[in-house]
TORNUGU-900906 format. One line per field, with one value per atom (N, C-alpha, C): residue in one letter; atom name; x, y, z. Coordinates in Angstrom, 1 decimal. Layout:
REM TORNUGU-900906
r	[A; ...] $
a	[CA; ...] $
xx	[X; ...] $
yy	[Y; ...] $
zz	[Z; ...] $
REM end
This chain:
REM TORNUGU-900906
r	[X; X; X; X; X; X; X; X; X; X; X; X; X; X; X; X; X; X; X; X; X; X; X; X; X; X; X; X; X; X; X; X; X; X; X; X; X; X; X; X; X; X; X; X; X; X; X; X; X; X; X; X; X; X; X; X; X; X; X; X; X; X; X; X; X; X; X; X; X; X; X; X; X; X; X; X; X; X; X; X; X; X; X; X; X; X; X; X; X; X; X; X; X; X; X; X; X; X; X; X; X; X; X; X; X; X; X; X; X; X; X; X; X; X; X; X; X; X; X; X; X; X; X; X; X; X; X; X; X; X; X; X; X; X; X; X; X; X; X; X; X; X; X; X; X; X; X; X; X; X; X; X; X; X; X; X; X; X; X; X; X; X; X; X; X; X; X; X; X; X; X; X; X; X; X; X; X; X; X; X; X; X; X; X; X; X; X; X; X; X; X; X; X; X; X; X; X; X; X; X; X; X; X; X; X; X; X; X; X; X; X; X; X; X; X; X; X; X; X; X; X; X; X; X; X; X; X; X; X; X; X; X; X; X; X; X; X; X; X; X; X; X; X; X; X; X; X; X; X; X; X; X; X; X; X; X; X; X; X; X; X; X; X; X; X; X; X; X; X; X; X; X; X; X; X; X; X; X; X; X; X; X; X; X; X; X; X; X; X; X; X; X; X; X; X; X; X; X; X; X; X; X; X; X; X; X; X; X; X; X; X; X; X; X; X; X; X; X; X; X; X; X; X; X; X; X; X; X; X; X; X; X; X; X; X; X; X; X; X; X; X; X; X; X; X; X; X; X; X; X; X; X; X; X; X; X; X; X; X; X; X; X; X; X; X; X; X; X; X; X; X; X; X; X; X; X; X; X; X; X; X; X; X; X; X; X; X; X; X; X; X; X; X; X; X; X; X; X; X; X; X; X; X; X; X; X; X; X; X; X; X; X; X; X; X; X; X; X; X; X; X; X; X; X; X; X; X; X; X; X; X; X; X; X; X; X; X; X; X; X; X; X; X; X; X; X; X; X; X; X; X; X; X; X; X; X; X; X; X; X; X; X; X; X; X; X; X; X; X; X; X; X; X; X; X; X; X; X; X; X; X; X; X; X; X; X; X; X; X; X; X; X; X; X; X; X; X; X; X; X; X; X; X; X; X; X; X; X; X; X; X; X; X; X; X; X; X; X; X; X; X; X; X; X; X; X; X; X; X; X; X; X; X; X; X; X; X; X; X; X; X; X; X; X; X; X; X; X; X; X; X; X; X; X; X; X; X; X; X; X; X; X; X; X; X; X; X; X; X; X; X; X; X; X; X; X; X; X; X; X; X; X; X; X; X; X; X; X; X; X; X; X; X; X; X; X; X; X; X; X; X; X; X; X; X; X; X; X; X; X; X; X; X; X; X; X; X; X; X; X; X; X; X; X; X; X; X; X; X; X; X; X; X] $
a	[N; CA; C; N; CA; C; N; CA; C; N; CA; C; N; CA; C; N; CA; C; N; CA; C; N; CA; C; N; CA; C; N; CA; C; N; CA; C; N; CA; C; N; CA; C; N; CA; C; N; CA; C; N; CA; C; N; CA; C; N; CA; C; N; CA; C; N; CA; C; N; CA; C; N; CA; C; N; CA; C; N; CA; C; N; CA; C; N; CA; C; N; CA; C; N; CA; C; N; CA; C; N; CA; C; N; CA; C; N; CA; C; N; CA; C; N; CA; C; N; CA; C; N; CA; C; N; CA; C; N; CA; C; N; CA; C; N; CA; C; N; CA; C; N; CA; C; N; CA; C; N; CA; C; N; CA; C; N; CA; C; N; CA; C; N; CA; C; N; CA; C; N; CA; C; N; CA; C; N; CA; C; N; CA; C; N; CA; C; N; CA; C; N; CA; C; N; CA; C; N; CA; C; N; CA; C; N; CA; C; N; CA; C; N; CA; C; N; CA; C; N; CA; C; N; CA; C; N; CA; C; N; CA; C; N; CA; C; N; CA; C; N; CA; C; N; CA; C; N; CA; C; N; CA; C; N; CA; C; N; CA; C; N; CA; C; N; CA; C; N; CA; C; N; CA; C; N; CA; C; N; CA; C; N; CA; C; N; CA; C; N; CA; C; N; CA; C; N; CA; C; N; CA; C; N; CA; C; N; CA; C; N; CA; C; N; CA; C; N; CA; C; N; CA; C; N; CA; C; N; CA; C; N; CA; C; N; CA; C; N; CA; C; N; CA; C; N; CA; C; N; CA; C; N; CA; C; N; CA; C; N; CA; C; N; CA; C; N; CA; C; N; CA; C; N; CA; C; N; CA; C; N; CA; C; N; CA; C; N; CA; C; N; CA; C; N; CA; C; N; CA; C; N; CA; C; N; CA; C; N; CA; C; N; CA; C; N; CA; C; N; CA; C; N; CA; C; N; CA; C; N; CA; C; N; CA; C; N; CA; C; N; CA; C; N; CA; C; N; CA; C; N; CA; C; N; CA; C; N; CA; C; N; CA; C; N; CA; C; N; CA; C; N; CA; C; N; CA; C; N; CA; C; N; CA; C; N; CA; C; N; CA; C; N; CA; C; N; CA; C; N; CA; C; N; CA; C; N; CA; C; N; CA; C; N; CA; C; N; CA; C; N; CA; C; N; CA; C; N; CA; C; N; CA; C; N; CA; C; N; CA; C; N; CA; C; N; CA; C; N; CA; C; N; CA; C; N; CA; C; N; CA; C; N; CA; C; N; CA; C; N; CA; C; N; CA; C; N; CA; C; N; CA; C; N; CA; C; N; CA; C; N; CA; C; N; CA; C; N; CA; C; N; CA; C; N; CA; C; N; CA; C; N; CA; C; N; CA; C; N; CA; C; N; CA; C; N; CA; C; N; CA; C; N; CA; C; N; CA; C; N; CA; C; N; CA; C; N; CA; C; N; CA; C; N; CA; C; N; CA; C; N; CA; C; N; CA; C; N; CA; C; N; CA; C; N; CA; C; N; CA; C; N; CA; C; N; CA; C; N; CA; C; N; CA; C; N; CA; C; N; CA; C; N; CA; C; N; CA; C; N; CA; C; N; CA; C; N; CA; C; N; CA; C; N; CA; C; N; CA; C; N; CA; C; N; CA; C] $
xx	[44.2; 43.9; 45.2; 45.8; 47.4; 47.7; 48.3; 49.1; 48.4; 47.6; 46.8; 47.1; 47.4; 48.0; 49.2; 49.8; 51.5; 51.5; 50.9; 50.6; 50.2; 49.2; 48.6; 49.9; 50.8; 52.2; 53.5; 53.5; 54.2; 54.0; 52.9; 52.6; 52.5; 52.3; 52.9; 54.8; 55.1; 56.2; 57.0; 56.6; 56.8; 56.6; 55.3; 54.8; 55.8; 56.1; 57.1; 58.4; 59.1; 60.2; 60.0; 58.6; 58.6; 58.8; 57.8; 57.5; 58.9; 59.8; 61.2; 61.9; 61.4; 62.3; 61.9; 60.7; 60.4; 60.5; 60.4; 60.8; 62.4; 63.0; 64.3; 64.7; 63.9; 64.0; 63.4; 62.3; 62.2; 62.7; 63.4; 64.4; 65.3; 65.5; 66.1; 67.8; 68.8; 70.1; 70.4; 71.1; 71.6; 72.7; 72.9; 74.0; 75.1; 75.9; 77.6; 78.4; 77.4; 77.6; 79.3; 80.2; 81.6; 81.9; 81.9; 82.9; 82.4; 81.1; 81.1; 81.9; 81.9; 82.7; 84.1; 84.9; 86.1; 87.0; 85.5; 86.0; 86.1; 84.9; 85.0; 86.1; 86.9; 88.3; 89.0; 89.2; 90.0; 90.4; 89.4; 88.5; 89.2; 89.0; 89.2; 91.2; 91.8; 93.3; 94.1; 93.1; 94.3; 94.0; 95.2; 95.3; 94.8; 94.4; 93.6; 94.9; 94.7; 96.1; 96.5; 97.9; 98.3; 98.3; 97.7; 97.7; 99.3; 100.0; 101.5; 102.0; 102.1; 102.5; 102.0; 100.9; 100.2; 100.8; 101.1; 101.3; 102.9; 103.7; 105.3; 104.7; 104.3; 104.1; 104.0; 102.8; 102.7; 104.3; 104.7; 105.4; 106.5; 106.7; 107.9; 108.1; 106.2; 106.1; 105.9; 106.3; 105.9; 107.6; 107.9; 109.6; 110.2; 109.6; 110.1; 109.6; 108.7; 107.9; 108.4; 108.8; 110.0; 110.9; 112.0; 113.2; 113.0; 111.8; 111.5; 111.4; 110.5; 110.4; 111.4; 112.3; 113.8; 114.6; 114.7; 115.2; 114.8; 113.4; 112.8; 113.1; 113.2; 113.3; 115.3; 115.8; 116.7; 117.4; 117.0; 116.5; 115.9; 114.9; 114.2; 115.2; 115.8; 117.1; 117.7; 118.9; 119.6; 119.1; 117.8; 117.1; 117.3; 116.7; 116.0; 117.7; 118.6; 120.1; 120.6; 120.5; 120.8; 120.3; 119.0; 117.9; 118.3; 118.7; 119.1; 120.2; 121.1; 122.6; 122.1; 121.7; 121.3; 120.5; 119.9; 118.7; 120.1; 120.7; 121.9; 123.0; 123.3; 124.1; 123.6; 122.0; 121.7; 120.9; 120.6; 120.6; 121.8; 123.0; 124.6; 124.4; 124.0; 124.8; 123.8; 122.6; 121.6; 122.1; 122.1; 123.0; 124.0; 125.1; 125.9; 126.6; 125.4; 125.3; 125.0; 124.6; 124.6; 125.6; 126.4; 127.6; 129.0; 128.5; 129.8; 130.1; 128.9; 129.0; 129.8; 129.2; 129.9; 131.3; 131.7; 133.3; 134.4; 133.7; 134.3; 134.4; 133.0; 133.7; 134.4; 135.1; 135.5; 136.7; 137.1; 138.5; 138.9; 137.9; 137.9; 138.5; 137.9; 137.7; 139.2; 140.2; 141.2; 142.1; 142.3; 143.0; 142.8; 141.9; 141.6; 142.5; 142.6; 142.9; 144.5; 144.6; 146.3; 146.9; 146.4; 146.9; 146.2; 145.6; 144.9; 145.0; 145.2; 144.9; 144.1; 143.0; 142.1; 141.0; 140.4; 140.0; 138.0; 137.7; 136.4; 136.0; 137.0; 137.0; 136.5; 137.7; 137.6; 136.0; 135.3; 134.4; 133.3; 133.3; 132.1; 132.3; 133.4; 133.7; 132.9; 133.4; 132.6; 131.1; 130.3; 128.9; 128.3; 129.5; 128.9; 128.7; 129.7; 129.8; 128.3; 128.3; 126.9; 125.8; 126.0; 124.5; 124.2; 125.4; 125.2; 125.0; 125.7; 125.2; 124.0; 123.3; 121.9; 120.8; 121.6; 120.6; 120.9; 121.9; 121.9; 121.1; 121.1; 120.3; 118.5; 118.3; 116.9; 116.6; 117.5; 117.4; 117.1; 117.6; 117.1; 116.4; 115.6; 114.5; 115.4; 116.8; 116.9; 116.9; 116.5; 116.3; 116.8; 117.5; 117.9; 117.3; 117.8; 116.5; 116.8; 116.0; 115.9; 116.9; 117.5; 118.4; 118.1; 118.3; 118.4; 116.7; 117.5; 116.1; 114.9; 115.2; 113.9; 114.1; 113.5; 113.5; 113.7; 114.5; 115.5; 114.0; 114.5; 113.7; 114.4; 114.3; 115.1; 115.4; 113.8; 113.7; 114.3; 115.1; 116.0; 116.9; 117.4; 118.3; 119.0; 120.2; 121.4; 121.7; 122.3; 122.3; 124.2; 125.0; 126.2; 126.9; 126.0; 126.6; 125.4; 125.2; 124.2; 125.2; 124.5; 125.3; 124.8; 124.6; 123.5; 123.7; 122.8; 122.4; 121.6; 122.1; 121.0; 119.9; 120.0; 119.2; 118.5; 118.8; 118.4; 117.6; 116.0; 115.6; 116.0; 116.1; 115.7; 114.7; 116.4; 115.3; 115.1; 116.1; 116.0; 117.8; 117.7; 118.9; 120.0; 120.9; 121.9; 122.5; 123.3; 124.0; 124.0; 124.7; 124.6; 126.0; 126.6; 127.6; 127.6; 126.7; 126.7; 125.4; 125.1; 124.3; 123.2; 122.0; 120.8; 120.0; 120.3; 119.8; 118.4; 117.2; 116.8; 115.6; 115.0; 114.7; 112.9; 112.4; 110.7; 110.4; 110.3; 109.8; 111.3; 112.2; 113.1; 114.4; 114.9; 116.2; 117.4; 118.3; 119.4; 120.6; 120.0; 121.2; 120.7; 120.6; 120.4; 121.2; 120.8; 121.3; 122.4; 123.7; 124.2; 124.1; 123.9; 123.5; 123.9; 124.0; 124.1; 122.9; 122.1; 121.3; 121.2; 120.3; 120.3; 119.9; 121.0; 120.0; 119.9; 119.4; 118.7; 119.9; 119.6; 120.4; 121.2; 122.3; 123.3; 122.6; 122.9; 122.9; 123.2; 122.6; 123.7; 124.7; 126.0; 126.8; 128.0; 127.2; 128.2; 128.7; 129.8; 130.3; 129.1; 129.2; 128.4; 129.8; 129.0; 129.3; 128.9; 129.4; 128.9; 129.6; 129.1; 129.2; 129.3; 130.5; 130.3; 131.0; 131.2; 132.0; 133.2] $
yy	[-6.2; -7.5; -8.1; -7.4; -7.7; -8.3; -7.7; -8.3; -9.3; -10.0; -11.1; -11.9; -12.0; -12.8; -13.2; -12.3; -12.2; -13.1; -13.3; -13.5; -15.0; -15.7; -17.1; -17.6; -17.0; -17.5; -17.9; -17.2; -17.5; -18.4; -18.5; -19.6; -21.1; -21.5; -22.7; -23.0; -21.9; -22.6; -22.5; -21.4; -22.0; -22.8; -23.6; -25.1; -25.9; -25.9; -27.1; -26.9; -25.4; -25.7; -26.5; -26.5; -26.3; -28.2; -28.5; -30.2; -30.9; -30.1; -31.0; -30.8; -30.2; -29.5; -31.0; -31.2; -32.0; -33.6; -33.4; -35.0; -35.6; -34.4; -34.2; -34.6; -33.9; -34.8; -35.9; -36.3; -37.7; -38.7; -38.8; -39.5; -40.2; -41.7; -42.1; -41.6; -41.9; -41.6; -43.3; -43.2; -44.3; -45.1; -46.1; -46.9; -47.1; -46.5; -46.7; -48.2; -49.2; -50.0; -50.5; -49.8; -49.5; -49.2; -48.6; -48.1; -49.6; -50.1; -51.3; -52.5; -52.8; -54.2; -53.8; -52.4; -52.0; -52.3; -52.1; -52.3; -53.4; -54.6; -55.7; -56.7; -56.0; -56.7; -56.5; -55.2; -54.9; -55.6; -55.6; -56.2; -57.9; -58.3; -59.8; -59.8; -59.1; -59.4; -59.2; -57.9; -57.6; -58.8; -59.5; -60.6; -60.2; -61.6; -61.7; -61.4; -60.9; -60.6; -61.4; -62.2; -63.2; -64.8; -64.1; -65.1; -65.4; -64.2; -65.1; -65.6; -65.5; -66.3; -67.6; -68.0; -69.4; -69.5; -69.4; -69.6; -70.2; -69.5; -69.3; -70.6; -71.0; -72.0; -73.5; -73.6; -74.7; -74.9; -73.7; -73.9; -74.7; -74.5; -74.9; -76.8; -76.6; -77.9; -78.8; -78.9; -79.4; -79.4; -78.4; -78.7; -79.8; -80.1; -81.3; -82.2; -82.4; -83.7; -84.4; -82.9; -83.8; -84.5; -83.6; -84.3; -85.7; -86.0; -86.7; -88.0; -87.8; -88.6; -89.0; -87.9; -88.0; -89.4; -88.9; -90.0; -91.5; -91.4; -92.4; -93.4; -92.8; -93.1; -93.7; -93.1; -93.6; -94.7; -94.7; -96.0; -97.3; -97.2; -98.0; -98.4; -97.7; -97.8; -98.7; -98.5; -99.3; -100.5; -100.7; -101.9; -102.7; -102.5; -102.7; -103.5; -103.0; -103.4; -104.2; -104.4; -105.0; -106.5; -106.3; -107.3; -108.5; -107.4; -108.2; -108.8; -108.2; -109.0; -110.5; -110.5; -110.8; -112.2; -111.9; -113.4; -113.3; -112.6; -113.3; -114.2; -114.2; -114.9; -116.0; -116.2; -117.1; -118.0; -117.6; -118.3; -118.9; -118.0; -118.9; -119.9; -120.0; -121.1; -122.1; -121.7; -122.7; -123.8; -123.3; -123.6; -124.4; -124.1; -124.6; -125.8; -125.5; -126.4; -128.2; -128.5; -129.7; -130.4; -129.3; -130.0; -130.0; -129.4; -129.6; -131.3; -132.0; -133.3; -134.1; -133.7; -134.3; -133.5; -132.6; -132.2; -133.2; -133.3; -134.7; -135.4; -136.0; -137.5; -137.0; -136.1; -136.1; -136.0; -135.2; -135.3; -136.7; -138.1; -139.3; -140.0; -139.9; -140.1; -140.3; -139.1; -138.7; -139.5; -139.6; -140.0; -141.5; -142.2; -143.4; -143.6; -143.0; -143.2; -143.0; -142.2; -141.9; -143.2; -144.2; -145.0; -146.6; -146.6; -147.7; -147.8; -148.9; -149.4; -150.0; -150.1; -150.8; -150.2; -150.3; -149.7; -149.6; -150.8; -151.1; -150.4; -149.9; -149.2; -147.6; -147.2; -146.1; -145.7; -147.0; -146.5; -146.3; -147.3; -146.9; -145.6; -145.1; -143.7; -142.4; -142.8; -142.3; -141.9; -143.1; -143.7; -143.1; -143.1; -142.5; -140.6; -140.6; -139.0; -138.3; -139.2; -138.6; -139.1; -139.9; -139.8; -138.7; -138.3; -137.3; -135.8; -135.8; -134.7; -134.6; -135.8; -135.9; -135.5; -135.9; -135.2; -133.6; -133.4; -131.6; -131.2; -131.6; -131.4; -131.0; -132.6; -132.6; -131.5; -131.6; -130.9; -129.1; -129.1; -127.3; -126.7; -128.7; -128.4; -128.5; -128.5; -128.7; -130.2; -130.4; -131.5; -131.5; -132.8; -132.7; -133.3; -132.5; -132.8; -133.9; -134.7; -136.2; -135.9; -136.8; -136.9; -137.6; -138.8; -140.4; -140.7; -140.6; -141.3; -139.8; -139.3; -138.0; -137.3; -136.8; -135.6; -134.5; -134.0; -132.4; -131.7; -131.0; -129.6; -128.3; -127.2; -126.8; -125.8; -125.7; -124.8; -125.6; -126.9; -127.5; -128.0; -128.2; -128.9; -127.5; -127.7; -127.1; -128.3; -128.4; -129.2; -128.5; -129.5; -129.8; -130.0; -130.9; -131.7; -132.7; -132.6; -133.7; -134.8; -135.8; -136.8; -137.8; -139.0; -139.8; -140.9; -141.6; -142.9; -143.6; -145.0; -145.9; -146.4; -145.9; -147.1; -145.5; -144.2; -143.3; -142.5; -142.7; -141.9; -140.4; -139.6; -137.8; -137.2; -136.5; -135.1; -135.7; -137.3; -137.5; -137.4; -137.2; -137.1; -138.4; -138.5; -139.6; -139.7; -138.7; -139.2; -137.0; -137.5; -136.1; -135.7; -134.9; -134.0; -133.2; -132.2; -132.0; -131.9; -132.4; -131.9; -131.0; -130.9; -129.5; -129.6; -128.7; -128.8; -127.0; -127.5; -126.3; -126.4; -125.3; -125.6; -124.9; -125.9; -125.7; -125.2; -124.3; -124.2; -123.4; -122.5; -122.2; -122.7; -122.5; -123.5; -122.6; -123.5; -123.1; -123.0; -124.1; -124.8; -125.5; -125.3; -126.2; -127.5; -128.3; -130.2; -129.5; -129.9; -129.7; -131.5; -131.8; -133.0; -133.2; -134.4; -134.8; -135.3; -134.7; -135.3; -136.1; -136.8; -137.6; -137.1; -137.1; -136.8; -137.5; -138.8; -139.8; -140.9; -141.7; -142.7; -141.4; -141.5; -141.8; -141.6; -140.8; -141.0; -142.0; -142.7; -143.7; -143.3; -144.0; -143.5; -142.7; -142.0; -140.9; -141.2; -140.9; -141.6; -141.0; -141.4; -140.6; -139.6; -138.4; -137.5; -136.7; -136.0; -135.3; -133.9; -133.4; -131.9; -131.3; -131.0; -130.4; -129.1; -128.6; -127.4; -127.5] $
zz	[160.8; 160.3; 159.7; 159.4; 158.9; 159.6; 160.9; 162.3; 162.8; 162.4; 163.0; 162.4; 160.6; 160.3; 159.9; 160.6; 160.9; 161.6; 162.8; 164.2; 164.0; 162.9; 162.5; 161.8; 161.3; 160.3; 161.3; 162.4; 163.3; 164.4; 164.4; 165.8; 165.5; 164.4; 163.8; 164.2; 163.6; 163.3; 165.0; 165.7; 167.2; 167.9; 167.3; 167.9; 167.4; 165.9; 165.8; 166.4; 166.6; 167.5; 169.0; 169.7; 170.7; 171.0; 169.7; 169.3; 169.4; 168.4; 168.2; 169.6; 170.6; 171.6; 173.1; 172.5; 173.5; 173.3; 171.9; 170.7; 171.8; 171.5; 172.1; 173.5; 174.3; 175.2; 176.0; 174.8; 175.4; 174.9; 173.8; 173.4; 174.2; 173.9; 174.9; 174.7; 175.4; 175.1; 174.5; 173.2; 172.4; 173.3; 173.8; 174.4; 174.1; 174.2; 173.6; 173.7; 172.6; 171.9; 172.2; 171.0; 171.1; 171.8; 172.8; 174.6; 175.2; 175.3; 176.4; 175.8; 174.6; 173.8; 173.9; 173.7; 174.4; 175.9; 176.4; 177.7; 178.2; 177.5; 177.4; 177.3; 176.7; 175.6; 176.4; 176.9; 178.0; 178.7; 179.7; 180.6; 180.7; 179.0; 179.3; 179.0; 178.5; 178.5; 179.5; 180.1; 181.6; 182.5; 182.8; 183.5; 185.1; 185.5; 186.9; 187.9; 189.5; 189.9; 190.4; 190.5; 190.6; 189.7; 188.5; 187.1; 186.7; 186.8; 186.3; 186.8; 188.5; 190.0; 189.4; 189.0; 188.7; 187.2; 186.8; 184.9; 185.4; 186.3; 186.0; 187.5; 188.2; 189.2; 188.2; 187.3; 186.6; 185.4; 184.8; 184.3; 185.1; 186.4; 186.7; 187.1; 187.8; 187.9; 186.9; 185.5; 184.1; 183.8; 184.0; 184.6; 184.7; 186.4; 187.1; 186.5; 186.0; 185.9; 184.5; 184.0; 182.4; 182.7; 184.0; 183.9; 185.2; 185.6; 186.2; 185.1; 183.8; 183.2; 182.3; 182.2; 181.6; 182.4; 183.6; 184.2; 184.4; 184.7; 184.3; 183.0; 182.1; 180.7; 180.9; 181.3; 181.2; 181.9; 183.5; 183.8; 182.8; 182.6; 181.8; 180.7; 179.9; 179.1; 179.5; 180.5; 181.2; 181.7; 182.4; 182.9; 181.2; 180.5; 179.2; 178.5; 178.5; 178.1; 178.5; 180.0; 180.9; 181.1; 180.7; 180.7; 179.3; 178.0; 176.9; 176.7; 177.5; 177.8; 178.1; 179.6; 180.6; 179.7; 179.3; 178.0; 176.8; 176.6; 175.4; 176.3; 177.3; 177.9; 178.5; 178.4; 179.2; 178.1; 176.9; 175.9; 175.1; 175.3; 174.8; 175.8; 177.1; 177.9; 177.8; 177.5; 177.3; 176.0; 174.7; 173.8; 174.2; 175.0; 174.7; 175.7; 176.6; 177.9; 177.1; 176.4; 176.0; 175.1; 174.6; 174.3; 174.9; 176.5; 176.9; 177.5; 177.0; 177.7; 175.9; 174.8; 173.5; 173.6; 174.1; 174.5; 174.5; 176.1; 176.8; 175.6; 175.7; 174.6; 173.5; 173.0; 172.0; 172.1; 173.8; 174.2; 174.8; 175.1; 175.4; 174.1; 173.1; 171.8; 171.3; 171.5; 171.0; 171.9; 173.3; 174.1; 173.9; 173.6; 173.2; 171.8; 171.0; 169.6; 169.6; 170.7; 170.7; 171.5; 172.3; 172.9; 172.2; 171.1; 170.7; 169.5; 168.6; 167.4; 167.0; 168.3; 168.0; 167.4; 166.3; 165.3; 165.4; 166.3; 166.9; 167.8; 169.5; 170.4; 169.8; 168.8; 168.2; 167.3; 166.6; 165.8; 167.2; 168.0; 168.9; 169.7; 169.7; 170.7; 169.9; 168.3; 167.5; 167.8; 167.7; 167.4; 168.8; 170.0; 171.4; 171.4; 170.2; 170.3; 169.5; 167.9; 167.7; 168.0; 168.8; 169.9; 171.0; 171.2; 172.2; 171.6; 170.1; 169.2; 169.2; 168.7; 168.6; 169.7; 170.7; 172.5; 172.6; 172.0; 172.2; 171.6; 170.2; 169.3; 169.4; 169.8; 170.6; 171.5; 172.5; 173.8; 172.9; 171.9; 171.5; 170.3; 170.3; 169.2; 167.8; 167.0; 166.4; 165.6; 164.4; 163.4; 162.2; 162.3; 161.0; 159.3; 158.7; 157.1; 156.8; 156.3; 155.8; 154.1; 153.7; 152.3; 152.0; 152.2; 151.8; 151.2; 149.6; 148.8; 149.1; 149.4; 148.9; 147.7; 147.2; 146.2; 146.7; 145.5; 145.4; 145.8; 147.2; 147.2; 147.9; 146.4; 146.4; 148.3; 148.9; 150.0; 150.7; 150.9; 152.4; 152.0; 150.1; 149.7; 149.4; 148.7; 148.3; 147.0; 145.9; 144.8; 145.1; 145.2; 145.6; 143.7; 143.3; 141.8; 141.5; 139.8; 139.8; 139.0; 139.0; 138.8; 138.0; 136.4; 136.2; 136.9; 137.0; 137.8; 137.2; 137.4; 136.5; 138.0; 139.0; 139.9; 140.9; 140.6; 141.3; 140.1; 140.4; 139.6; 139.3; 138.0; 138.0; 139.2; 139.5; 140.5; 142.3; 142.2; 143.6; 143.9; 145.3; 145.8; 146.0; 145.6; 145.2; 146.9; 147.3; 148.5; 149.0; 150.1; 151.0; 151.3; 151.2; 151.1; 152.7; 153.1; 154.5; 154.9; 156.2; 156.3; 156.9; 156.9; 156.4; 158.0; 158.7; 160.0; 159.9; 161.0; 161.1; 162.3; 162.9; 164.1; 164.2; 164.6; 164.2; 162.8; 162.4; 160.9; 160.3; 160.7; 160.4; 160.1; 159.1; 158.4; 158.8; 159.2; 159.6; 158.6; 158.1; 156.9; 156.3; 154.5; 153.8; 153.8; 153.0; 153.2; 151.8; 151.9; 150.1; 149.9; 148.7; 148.0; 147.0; 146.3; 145.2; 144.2; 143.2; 142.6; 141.5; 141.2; 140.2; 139.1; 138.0; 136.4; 135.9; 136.4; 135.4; 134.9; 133.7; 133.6; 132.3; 132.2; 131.0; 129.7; 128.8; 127.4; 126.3; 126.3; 125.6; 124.2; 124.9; 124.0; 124.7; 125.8; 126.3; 127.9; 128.2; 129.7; 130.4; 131.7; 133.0; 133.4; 133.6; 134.3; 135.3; 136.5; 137.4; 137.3; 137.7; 138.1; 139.2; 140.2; 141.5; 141.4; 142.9; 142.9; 143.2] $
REM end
């Protein structure tokens, strides 16, 4: 009866060997996670064959296409310089194309004056020359500022000297010194002038003030 339950003590624990033996192998095999994401990586850096043939291909053609645009660009340069000469020379002659006709009359003017005493001939050669100032003038949009009897303002006038006046009110312009030219809204040249400060102190001379 002993050996019988020797025999009930041991046949358990052979079943459980036999249990974990079969647990064992029906167990699935675990998937090597880390070896496939390895090889993955691999996988994606080792370059395709004939990837650097294509890498060193674009590179070369990005190449050309700089110093293509290099030259381009410098072209365009030159055009672009050429172009501004080109409107500066043709804006001097535009300019200056209207007074090659007040030239003349000015070299008329003189050649009249060196052979004439006549003092009438001479004012009208004058009177012909700034009229023809006046057409250049026109002809390039330039105008000249009004003086006579306006008030000092200081954005077109220049104040030359003021001066008192019994018949020119304070703060208007007496007479014109040179004058104030400018072309559509832009001034070229202030007017210099003479203003009025009013009548005299009594008691004290008139005086003016210039430069």
């Amino acid at each position: 009866m002993k050996h019988n339950k020797e025999n009930e003590q041991q046949e358990p624990a052979a079943d459980a060997e036999q249990l974990s033996g079969e647990a064992l192998e029906e167990r699935p095999a675990e998937p090597a996670e880390n070896s496939s994401a390895e090889a993955e990586k691999a996988a994606e850096q080792t370059p395709e064959p004939g990837t650097e043939e294509k890498l060193a291909a674009e590179i070369q053609e990005l190449k050309e296409k700089l110093i293509y645009l290099q030259a381009d660009y410098q072209n365009y340069r030159k055009r672009v310089i050429k172009e501004l000469a080109d409107a500066r020379a043709y804006g001097t002659e535009s300019a200056l194309n209207p007074f090659l006709t007040v030239f003349d009359f000015l070299g008329m003017a003189r050649t009249a004056a060196r052979k004439s005493d006549n003092i009438e001939s001479i004012r009208q050669g004058l009177e012909m020359i700034i009229n023809e100032f006046q057409k250049a003038f026109d002809e390039l949009g330039v105008k000249k500022i009004e003086t006579d009897g306006t008030e000092f303002n200081p954005s077109l006038h220049e104040a030359a000297a003021r001066e008192n006046s019994e018949t020119v009110p304070e703060g208007k312009i007496i007479r014109e010194w040179s004058g104030g030219f400018r072309i559509g809204d832009r001034l070229l040249r202030p007017a210099r002038v003479v203003v009025s400060a009013g009548p005299a102190p009594a008691g004290s001379e008139e005086t003016g003030k210039g430069e």
